[in-house]
Legacy VTK file of the C-alpha trace (Angstrom):
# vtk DataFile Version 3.0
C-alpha trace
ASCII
DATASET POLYDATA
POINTS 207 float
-78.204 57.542 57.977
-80.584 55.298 60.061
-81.223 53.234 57.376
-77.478 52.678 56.784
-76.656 51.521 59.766
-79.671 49.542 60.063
-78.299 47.924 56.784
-75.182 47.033 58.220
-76.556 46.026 61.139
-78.346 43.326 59.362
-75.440 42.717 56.610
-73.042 42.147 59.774
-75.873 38.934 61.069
-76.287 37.149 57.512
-72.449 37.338 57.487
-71.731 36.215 61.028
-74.581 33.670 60.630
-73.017 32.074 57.282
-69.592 31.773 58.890
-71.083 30.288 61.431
-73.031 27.437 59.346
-69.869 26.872 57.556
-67.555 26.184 60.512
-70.527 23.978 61.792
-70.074 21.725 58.460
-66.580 21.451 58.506
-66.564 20.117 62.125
-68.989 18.012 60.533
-66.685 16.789 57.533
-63.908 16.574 60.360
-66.244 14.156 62.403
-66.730 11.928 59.513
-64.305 8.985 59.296
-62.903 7.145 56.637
-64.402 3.591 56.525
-62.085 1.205 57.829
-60.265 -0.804 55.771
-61.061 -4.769 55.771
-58.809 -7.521 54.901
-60.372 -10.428 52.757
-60.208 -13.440 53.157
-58.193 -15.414 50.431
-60.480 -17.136 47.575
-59.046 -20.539 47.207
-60.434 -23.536 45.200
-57.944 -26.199 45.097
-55.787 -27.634 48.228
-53.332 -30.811 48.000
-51.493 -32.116 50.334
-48.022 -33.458 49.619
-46.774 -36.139 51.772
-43.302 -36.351 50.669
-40.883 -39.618 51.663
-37.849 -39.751 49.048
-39.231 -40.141 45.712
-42.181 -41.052 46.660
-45.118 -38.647 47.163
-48.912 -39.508 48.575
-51.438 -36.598 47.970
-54.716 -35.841 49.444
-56.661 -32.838 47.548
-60.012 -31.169 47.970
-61.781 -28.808 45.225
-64.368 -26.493 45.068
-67.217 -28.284 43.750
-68.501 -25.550 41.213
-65.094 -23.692 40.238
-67.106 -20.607 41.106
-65.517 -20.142 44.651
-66.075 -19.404 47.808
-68.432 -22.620 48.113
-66.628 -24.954 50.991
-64.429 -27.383 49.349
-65.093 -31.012 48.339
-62.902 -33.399 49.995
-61.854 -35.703 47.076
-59.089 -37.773 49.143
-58.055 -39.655 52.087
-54.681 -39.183 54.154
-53.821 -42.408 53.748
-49.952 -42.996 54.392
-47.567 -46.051 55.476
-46.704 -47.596 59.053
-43.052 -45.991 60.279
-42.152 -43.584 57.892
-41.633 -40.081 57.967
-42.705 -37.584 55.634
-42.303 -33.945 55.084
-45.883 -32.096 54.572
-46.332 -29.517 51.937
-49.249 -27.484 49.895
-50.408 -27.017 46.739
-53.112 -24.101 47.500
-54.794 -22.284 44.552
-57.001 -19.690 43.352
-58.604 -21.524 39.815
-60.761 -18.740 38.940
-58.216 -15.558 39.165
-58.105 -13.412 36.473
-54.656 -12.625 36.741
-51.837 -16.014 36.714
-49.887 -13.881 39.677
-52.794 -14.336 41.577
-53.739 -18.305 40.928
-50.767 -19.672 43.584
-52.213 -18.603 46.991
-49.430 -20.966 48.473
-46.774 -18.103 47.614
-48.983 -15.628 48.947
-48.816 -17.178 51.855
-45.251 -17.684 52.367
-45.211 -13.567 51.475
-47.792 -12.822 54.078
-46.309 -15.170 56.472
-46.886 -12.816 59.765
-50.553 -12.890 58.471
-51.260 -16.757 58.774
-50.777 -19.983 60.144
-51.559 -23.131 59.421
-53.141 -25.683 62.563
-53.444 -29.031 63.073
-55.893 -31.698 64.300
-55.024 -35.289 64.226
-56.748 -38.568 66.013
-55.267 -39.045 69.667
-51.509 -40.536 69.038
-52.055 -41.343 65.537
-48.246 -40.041 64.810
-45.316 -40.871 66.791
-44.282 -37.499 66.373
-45.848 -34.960 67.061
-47.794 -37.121 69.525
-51.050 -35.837 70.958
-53.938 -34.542 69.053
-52.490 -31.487 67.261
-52.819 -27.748 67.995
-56.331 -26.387 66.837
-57.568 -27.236 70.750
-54.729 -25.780 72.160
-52.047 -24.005 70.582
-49.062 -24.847 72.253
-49.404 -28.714 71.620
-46.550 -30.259 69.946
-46.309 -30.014 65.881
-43.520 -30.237 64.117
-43.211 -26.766 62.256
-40.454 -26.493 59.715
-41.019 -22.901 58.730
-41.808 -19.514 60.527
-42.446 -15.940 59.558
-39.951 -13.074 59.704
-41.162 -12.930 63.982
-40.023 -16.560 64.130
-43.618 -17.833 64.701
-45.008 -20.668 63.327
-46.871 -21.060 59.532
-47.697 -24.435 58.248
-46.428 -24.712 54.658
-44.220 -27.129 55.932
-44.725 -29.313 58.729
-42.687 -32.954 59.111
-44.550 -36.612 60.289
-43.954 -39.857 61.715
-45.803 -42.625 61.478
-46.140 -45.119 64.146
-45.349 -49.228 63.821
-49.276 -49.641 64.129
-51.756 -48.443 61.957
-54.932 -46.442 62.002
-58.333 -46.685 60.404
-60.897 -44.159 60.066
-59.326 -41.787 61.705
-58.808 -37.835 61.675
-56.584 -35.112 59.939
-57.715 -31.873 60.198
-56.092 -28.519 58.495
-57.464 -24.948 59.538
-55.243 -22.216 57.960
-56.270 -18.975 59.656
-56.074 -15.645 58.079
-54.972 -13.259 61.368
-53.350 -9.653 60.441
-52.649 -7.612 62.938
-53.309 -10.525 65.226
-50.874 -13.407 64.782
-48.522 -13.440 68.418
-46.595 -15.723 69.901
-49.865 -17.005 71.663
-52.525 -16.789 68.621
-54.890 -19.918 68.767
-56.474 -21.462 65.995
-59.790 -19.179 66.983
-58.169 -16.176 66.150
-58.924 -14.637 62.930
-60.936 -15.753 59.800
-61.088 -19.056 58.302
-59.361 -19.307 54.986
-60.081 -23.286 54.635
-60.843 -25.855 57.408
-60.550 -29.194 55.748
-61.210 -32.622 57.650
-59.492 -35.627 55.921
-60.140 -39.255 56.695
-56.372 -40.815 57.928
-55.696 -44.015 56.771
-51.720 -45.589 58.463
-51.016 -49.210 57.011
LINES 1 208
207 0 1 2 3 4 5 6 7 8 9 10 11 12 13 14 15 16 17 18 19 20 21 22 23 24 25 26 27 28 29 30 31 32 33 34 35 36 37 38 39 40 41 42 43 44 45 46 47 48 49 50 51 52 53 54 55 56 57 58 59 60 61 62 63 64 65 66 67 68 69 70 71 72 73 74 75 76 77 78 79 80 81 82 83 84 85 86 87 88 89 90 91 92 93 94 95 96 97 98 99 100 101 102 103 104 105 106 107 108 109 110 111 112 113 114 115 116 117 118 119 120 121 122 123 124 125 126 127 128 129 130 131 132 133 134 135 136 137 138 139 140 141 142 143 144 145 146 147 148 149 150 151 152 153 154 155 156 157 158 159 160 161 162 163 164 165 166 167 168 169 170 171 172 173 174 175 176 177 178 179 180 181 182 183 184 185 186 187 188 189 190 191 192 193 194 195 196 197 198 199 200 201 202 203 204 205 206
């Protein structure tokens, strides 16, 4: 009889000791979080810029050098444009090596992930007669002429309008930073919010 009890004595421990190592593990599992999940970057290896007057259309392009990607792009072009004209600003922004040919325009993308990006400007001191000033990548409520916005009416960048002035500029500046920002794009986002998707400074040429 002793030894009966004294076996389920020690058959009650083992079992209360077990369930107690098991409920240990699963607040163990239950402390264990899924890894977060991180947003890429687009891979893009071919921007052109349309400057679009009438019929007549003045690109600019830069290419990754290798066709390998993400290597920072080659600037191939100048923005050079004429003395008092305005043009309409536009992309042609590409992923050459994608597997898929759903995947190649990144311009689209874009334009379907508009609350995730926006396109900023930089531009030498008055170059333009509109937008005047030096563009918004220093601060983001300096004038630019957007002509698109997301589904939260905020600025993107696929398409952006420009005057020229009556004098001309040489050597001079034109920047384009499109930032990748989900989850952070607002109506007071700055151009160092988010992750670079291409930041590429052209030489502008007005004559």
């Amino acid at each position: 009889m002793k030894t009966m009890r004294k076996f389920f004595h020690y058959a009650f421990i083992a079992i209360l000791s077990t369930a107690l190592l098991t409920s240990c593990d699963d607040d163990d599992d239950d402390d264990v979080m899924p890894p977060a999940e991180e947003e890429e970057t687009e891979t893009i290896t071919d921007v052109t810029l349309l400057f679009i007057n009438g019929n007549d259309t003045i690109r600019a392009s830069a290419k990754d050098n290798d066709d390998l990607g993400p290597d920072p792009l080659i600037l191939l072009d100048s923005v050079r444009l004429a003395v008092n004209t305005t043009y309409d600003l536009r992309f042609i922004i590409e992923n050459g090596i994608a597997d898929d040919p759903d995947e190649i325009d990144i311009a689209a993308e874009i334009a379907e992930e508009d609350d995730e990006h926006q396109i900023f400007f930089e531009f030498t001191d008055n170059a333009f007669a509109s937008p005047t000033g030096n563009g918004n990548i220093d601060q983001f409520d300096d004038p630019l002429n957007y002509q698109d916005e997301d589904e939260n009416m905020r600025p993107v960048g696929l398409e952006t309008q420009w005057e020229t002035p009556l004098t001309g500029t040489t050597n001079g500046l034109f920047r384009v930073l499109l930032k990748h920002q989900p989850n952070l794009k607002a109506d007071d986002s700055t151009a160092q919010d988010g992750e670079d998707d291409f930041d590429l400074p052209f030489v502008l040429i007005i004559e």
